[in-house]
C-alpha positions in Angstrom: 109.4 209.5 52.1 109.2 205.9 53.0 106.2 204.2 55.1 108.8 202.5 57.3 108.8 203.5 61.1 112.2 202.8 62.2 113.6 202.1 65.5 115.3 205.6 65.8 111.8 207.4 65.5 110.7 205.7 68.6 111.1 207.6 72.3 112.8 205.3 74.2 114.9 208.1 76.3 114.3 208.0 79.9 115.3 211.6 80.7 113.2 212.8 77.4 109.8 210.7 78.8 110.1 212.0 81.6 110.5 215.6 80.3 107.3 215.1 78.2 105.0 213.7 81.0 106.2 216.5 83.2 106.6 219.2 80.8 104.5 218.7 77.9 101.5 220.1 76.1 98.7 217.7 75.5 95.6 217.6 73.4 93.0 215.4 74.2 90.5 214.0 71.2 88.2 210.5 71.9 89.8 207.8 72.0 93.6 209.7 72.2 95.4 212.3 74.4 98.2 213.4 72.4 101.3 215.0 74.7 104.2 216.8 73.0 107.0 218.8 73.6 109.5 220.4 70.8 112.9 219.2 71.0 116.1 221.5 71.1 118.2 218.8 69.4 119.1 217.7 65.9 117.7 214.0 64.7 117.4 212.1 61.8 113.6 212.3 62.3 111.6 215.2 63.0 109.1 213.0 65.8 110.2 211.3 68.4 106.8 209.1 69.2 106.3 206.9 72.1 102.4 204.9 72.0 100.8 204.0 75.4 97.3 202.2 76.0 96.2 201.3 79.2 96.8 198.4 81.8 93.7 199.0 83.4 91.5 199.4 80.7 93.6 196.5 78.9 94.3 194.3 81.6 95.6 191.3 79.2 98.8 192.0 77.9 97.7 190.4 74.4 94.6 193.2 74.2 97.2 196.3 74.8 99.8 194.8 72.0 97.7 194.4 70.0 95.8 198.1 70.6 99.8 199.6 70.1 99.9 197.5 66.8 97.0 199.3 65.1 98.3 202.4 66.3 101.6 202.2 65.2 100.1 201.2 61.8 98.0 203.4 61.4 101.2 206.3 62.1 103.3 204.8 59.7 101.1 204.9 56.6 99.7 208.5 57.5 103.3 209.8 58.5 104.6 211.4 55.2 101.3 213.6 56.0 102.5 214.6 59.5 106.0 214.9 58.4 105.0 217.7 55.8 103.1 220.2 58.5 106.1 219.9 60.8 109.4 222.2 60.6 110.8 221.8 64.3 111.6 218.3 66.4 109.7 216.9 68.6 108.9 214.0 71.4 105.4 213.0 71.3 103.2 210.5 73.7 100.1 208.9 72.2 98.1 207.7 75.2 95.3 205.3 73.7 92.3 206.2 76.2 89.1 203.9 75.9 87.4 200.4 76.7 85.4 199.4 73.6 88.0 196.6 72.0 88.3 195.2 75.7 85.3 194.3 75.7 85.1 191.9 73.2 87.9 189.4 74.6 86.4 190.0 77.9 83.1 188.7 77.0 84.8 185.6 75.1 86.2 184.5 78.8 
């Protein structure tokens, strides 16, 4: 399986996200809350991910990229490990949940 994360394994449906927040199970482990919900349709993929950190613990717009970044690094290159556990679809929302990497850029201002 290839390390790429291409643009059809991202959530980007409306009616899907909004399924998920309203509908979902969730897990939450320090620093993450993990929300998912199994998916009745076929796709090329068997995750459907969405990442998420927050405005008001990242206030700067650069901080939160950047936090989504790592994230979505750190998915790709363990992927091929997730991908073997799973045998039905899903939609999943990783919510990024603490304040320690803000705090270094805010101290620098």
């Amino acid at each position: 399986m290839s390390q790429s994360f291409h643009k059809t394994e991202r959530l980007k449906s409306k009616i899907i996200f909004d399924e998920l927040i309203a509908s979902g199970s969730s897990v939450k482990k320090h620093p993450f809350i993990l929300v998912w919900k199994k998916l009745n349709v076929d796709q090329s993929y068997p995750i459907k991910i969405a990442f998420s950190v927050s405005k008001k613990r990242f206030p700067l717009a650069v901080d939160r990229n950047e936090m989504k970044r790592k994230i979505r690094e750190a998915y790709r290159l363990k992927k091929s490990d997730i991908y073997a556990n799973l045998s039905n679809n899903y939609a999943v929302l990783l919510i990024y949940t603490t304040k320690e990497e803000n705090q270094k850029r805010s101290s620098q201002q």
